[in-house]
C-alpha positions in Angstrom: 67.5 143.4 182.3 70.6 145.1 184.1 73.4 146.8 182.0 76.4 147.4 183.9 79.9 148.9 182.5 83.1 148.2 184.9 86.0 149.7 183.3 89.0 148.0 184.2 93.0 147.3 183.7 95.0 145.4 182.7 98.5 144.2 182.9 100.3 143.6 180.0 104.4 143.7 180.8 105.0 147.4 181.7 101.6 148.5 180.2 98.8 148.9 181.5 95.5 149.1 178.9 92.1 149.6 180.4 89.3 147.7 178.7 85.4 147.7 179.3 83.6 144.4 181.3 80.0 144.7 180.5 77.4 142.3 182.3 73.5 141.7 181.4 71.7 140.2 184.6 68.1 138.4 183.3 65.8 136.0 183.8 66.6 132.5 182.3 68.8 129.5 182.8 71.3 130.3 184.8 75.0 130.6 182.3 77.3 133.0 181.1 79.1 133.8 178.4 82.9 135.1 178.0 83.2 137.4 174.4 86.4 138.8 172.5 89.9 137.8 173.3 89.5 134.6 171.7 92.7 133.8 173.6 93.5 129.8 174.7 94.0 131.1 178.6 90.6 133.0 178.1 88.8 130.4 177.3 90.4 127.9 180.0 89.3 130.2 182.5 85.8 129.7 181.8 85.5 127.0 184.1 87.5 128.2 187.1 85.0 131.1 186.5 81.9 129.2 186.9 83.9 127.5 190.2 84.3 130.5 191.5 80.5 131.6 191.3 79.3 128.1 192.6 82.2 128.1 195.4 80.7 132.1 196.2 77.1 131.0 196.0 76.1 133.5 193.7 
């Protein structure tokens, strides 16, 4: 199992928060999962992130 931490920004008007994007690579079905920010537009972009991997062939 892979642990990686990619500390990131943000834009949010004039501000600009970072935030932490952690991702576990294993063995398994392949799937992943989006967490916090329980946000409509979060969500939503679940699937144009699963596009996005299939489109990349990753």
């Amino acid at each position: 199992m892979l642990v990686v931490r990619i500390l990131c920004r943000m834009r949010v008007g004039l501000a600009t928060p970072r935030f932490d994007v952690e991702v576990r690579l294993g063995a398994g079905l392949p799937c992943f999962n989006i967490v916090g920010l329980p946000a409509t537009e979060v969500k939503e972009s679940k699937g144009r992130v699963r596009t996005a991997l299939v489109n990349s062939r990753l």
